[in-house]
N, C-alpha and C positions, 0 to 999 in steps of 0.2 A: 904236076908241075906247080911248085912255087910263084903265088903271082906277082911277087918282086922278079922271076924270071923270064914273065911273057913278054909280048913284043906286046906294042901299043894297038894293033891291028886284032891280036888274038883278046886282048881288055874287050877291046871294042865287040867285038863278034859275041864273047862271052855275057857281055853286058846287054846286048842285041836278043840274045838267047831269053836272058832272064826275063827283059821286058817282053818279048812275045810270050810266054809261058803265064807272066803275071795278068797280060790285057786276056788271054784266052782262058784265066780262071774270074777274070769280072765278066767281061761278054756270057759266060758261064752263067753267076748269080745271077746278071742282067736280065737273062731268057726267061728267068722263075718270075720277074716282076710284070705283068699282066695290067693287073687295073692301076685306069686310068679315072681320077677321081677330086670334085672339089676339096681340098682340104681344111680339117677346121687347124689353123696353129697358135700357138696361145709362147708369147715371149713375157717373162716375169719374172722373180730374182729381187734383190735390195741392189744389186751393180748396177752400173750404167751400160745402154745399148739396147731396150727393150725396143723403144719407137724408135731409135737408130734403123735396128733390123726391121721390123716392120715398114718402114717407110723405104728401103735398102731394095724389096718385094714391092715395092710400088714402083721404082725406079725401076727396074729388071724390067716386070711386066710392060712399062713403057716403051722401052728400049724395042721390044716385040709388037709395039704398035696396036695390046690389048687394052681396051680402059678399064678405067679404075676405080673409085669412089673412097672417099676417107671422111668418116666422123669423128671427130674432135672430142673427145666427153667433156674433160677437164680444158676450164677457159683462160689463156693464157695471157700476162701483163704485156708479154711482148711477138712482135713479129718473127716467125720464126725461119728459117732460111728454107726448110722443106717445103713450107707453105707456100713460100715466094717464087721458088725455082717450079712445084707444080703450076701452079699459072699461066705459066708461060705453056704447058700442052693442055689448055683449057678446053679442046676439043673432042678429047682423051679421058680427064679428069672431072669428076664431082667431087666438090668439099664441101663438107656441112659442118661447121660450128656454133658452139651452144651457148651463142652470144653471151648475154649475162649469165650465164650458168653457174654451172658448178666452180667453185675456184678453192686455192688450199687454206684458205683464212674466211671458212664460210661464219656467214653471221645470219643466216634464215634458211632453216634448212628445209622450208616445206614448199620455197622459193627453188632452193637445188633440187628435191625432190619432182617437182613441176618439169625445172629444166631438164632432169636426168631421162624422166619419163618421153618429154620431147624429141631428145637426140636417138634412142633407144627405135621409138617408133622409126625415127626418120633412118635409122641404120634397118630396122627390117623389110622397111620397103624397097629400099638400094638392093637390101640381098635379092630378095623376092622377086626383083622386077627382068634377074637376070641381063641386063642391060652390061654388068662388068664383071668382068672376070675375077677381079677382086677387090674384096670389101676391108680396109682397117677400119678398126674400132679402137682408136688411139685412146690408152687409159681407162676402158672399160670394165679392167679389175679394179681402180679405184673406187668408180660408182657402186661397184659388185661390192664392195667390201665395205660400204656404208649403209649398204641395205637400201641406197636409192630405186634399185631395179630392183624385184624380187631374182634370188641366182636360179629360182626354179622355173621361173617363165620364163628366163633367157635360155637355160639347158634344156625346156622342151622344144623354142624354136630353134635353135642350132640343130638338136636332134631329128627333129620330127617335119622339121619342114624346110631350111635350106634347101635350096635347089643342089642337086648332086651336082654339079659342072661349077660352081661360084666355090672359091676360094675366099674362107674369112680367116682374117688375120686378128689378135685379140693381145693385146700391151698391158702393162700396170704392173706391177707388184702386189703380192701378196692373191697370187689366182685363187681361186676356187677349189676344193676340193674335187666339188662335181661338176667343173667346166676342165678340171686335166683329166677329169676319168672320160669324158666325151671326147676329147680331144685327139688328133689323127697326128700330132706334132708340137711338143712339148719341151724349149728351152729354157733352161733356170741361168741371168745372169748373176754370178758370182762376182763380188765384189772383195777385189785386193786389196788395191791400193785408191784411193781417188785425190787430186788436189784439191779439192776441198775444202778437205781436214788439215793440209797444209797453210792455210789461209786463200787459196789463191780463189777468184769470183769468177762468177759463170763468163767464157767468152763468145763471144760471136764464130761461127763455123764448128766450134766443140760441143757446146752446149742448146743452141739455137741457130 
């Protein structure tokens, strides 16, 4: 039968079909996935959305009533809206920022170096302490990519000593080689378009 000739009831039931058939082949796949497991996730790309989504997984998490913790690497000129709206579930939340730290117009780098060292420690005792469920390391590919952190002391404690149950969350551009081969979830943001390039300036709720 032609389905320009069914009745709107027989669409229905048809469509009814497909969807049971579909949800009984994901329930399907579903049954195979078993472990249950900290994740390491690493968001990075030249697009915009990497600390979007990263802090997107600290809003979720909240939303579930687990807390959180977030280290800042890179020190920002201005207040930012995620920062502000965490605040408000401060009973929930740690943030650590790296006060005069690292910024994108550095002029002492052995001052960044100090500061990068600082935030790094204070991110692996958050992981360590197992206190939250999960950890962002907002920008932590940038520090990685100046050689502030060594990437090899950072990939042996991610690997070798994270607690299995903490979820770390890892931002920046330009990741690591060997922090996406360690990694359990790996998104690259691809960059199309941005107003930027159009002239237009960073705004409040899009950009901070």
């Amino acid at each position: 039968m032609a389905k320009q000739d069914m009745s709107e009831a027989e669409l229905d039931a048809r469509h009814a079909e497909k969807m049971k058939k579909k949800k009984a082949a994901r329930d399907k796949i579903m049954a195979t996935k078993t472990i249950e497991k900290g994740l390491l996730i690493v968001h990075t790309g030249k697009g915009k959305g990497k600390s979007t989504a990263g802090f997107g997984m600290i809003f979720r998490a909240l939303g579930h009533g687990m807390k959180v913790a977030v280290v800042q690497f890179v020190k920002g000129r201005i207040e930012t809206g995620e920062r502000m709206a965490l605040e408000k579930f401060s009973d929930q939340v740690t943030i650590r920022r790296m006060g005069e730290g690292f910024t994108w117009e550095t002029q002492n780098r052995q001052r960044d170096i100090a500061a990068a060292r600082q935030a790094w420690e204070t991110a692996k005792e958050l992981i360590s302490s197992r206190e939250h469920s999960i950890v962002l390391l907002d920008e932590l590919n940038i520090v990685l990519r100046y050689d502030y952190v060594p990437i090899g002391e950072v990939v042996d404690f991610l690997r070798d000593e994270k607690p299995d149950d903490v979820h770390v969350v890892i931002t920046g551009r330009n990741a690591k080689d060997e922090l996406i081969e360690i990694a359990d979830l790996v998104t690259e943001m691809t960059q199309i378009k941005h107003p930027f390039r159009s002239g237009v300036k960073p705004q409040i709720g899009i950009e901070y």
